[in-house]
C-alpha positions in Angstrom: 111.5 52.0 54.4 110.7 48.3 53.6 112.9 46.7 50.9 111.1 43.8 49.3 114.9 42.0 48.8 115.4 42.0 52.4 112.1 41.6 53.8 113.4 44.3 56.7 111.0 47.8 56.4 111.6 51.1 56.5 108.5 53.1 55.6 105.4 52.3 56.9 103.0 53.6 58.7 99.6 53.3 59.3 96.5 55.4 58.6 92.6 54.4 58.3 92.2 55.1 54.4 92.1 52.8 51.9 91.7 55.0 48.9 94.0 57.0 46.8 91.5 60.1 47.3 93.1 60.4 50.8 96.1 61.8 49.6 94.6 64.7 46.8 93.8 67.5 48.5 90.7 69.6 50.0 89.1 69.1 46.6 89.1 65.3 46.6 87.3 65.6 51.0 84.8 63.9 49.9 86.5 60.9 48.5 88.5 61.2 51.4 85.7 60.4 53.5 84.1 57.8 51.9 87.9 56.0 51.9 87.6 56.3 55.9 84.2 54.7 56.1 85.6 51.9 53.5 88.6 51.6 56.4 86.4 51.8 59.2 83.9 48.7 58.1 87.3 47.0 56.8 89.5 47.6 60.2 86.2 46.1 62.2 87.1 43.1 60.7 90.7 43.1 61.6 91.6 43.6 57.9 93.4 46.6 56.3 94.8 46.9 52.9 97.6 49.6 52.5 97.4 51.9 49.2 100.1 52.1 46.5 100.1 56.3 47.9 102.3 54.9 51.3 105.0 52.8 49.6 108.6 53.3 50.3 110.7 51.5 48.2 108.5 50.4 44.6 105.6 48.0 45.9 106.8 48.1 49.5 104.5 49.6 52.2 106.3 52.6 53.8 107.5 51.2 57.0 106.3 54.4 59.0 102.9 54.2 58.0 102.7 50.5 58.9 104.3 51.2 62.4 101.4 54.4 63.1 98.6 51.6 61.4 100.3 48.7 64.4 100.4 51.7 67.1 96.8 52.7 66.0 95.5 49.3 67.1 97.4 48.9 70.2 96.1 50.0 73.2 99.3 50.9 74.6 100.5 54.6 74.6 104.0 53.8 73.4 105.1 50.6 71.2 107.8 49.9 69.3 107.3 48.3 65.9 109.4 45.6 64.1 109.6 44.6 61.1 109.8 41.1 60.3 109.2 41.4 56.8 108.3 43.6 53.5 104.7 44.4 53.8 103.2 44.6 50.6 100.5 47.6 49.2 97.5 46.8 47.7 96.5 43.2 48.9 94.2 42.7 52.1 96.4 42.6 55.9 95.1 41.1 59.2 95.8 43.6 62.0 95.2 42.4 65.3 95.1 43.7 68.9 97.3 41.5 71.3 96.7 40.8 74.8 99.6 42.5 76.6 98.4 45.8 75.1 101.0 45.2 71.3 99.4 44.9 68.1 100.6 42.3 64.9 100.3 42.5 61.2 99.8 39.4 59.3 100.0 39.1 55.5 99.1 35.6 53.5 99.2 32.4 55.8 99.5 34.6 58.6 102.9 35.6 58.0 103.9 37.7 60.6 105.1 41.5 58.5 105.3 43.7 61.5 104.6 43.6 65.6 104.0 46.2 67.7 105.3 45.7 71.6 104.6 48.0 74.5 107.5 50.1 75.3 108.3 52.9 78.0 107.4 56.1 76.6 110.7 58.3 74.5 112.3 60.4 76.9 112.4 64.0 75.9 115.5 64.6 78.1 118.2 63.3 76.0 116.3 65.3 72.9 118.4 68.3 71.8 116.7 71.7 71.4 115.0 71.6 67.5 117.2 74.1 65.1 115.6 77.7 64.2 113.4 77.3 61.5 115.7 79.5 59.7 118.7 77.0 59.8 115.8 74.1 58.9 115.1 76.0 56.1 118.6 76.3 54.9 119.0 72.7 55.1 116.0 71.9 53.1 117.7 74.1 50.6 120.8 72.3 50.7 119.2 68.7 50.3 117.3 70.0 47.2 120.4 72.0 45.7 122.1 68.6 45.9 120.1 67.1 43.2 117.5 64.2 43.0 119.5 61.8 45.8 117.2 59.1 47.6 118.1 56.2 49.8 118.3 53.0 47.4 121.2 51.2 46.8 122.4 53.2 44.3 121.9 56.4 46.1 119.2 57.4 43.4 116.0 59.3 44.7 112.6 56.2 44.5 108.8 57.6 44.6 109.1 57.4 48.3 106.0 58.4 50.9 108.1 59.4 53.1 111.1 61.5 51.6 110.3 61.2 47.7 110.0 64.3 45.3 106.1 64.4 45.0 104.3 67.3 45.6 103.0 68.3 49.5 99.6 66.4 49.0 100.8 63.3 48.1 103.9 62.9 50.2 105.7 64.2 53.2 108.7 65.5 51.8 111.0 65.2 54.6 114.1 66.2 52.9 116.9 66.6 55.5 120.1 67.6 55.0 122.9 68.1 58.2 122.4 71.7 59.8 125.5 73.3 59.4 127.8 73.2 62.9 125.5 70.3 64.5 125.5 66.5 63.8 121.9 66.5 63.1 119.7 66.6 60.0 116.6 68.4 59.1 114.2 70.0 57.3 111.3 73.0 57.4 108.0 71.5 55.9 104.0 72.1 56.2 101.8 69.3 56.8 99.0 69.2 53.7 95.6 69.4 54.3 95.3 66.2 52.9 96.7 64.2 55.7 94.4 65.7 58.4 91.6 64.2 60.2 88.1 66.0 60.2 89.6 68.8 63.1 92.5 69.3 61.0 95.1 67.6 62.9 98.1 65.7 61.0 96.4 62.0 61.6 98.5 60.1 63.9 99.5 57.2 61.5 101.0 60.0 59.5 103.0 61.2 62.3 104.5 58.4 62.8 105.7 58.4 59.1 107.2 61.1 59.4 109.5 60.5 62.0 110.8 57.6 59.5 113.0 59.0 56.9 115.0 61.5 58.6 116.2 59.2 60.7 117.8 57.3 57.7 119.2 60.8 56.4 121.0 61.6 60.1 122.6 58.0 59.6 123.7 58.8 56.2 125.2 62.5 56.3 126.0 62.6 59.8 126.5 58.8 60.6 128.1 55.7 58.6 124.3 54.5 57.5 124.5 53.2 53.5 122.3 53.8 50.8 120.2 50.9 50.5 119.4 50.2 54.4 116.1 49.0 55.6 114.0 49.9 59.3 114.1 47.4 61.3 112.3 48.8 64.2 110.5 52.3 65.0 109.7 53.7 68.4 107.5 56.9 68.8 105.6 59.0 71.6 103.6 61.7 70.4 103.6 64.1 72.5 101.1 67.2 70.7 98.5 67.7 68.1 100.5 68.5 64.7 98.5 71.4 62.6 98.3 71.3 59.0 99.0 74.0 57.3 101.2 75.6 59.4 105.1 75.1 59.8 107.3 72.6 61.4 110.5 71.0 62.3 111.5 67.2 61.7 115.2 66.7 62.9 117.2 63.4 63.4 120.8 62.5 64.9 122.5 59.4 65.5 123.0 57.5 69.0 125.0 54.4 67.9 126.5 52.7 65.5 127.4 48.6 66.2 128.8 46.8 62.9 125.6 46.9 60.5 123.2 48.4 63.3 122.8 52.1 63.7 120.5 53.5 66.0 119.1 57.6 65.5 116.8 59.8 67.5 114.1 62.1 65.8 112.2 64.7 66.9 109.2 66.7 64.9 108.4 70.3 66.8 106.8 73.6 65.7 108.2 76.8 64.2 108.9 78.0 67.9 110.9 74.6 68.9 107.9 73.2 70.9 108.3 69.0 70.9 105.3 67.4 69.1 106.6 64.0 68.5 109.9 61.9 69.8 111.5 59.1 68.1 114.3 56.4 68.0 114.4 54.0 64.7 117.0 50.8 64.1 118.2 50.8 61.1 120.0 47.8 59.4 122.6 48.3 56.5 122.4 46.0 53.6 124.2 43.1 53.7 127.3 43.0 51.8 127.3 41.3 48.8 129.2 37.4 48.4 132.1 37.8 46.1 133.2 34.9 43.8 136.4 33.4 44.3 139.2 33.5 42.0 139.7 31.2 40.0 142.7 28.2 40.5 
């Protein structure tokens, strides 16, 4: 998700719709279409402007939706995505293609908000087997007996893409919570309808989103992650077609933690444990805040 104070992001990622219609339903198809064509015309002119639907923190573009929209436009098969600043929703982006294969989001004066570089493709090797859908269950039910928790700097739940409490077709819902005997996080969810693409296919931008949040969730029940911390970078290969309507797995563990940084592997798979997606994000902390001195 991106915070707008730190100008870091962490929720973002990219689809081709520029209309809240995309995230209604079946009933709302057509709308949804028309928002594509919209994209389409506006993405041919290396523009894109990111609806209010995919923000993370208030105003704040969710950071994994801006890395899918980066790796959407690079011609590379794997890319990592930084974020060099809060990308905001609702205003017209440039989005550009780079020569060695990368993409890069501009905002006003050609601010640089996000970059997408080439990278070697998520090995699957160091990716532990997914839980049972059983024990990803249970944790879902654990993160919502918990009560309305989020990851701002209070610890209170925001109206979050990625991990908010909206209903399935207007967020992803990825609501982790630590799998009982493990040090990873995750949760049993069905992609909506309303993210899919004309063969019914999770759209790849909103792949990448999910593998956003649960990251941050692994940091914070398994890991030393605070509330409050911010994306800095996102790397994803997608490795299968995700079907909507049917169930999955999103899981998330930590690799590393150094001083503010803390590093966490994801992984999205089907109801029988078979890999769809692979993941690692950066995550930052906040920084602390300056104390006054006392007085002489």
């Amino acid at each position: 998700m991106t915070d707008a104070s730190t100008g870091t992001g962490m929720e973002t990622n990219a689809g081709t719709e520029t209309s809240t219609d995309a995230s209604r339903g079946p009933e709302a198809r057509g709308g949804v279409s028309q928002a594509v064509a919209e994209a389409v015309r506006e993405r041919s002119h290396g523009m894109c402007t990111i609806p209010t639907e995919y923000q993370g923190y208030p105003d704040v573009a969710f950071g994994g939706y801006v890395a899918g929209l980066l790796a959407g436009c690079a011609s590379a098969g794997t890319v990592r995505v930084d974020f060099r600043a809060a990308t905001p929703v609702g205003v017209p982006l440039r989005l550009a293609e780079l020569a060695d294969g990368g993409a890069r989001l501009t905002g006003r004066a050609d601010a640089v908000l996000a970059t997408a570089t080439p990278a070697p493709a998520v090995s699957v090797a160091g990716v532990p087997p997914a839980p049972s859908l059983e024990r990803a269950r249970a944790a879902t039910e654990a993160f919502h007996a918990g009560g309305l928790t989020g990851l701002a700097v209070d610890g209170t739940s925001v109206d979050c893409f990625g991990c908010g409490h909206r209903p399935p077709d207007r967020g992803l819902r990825q609501h982790c919570a630590r799998v009982p005997g493990s040090d990873m996080v995750a949760t049993a969810w069905t992609p909506h309808p309303a993210f899919a693409d004309a063969r019914g296919l999770l759209r790849a931008e909103v792949l990448w989103a999910v593998l956003d949040c649960p990251t941050a969730w692994a940091g914070i029940h398994v890991g030393t992650l605070r509330p409050g911390a911010v994306t800095a970078s996102l790397t994803a290969t997608l490795l299968r077609p995700v079907v909507t309507g049917e169930g999955h797995i999103t899981y998330a563990w930590p690799t590393a933690t150094t001083g503010r940084k803390h590093t966490m592997g994801v992984a999205v798979a089907t109801a029988r444990g078979e890999l769809c997606a692979v993941g690692e994000a950066l995550w930052f902390d906040p920084r602390p805040r300056a104390t006054g001195g006392s007085a002489g």
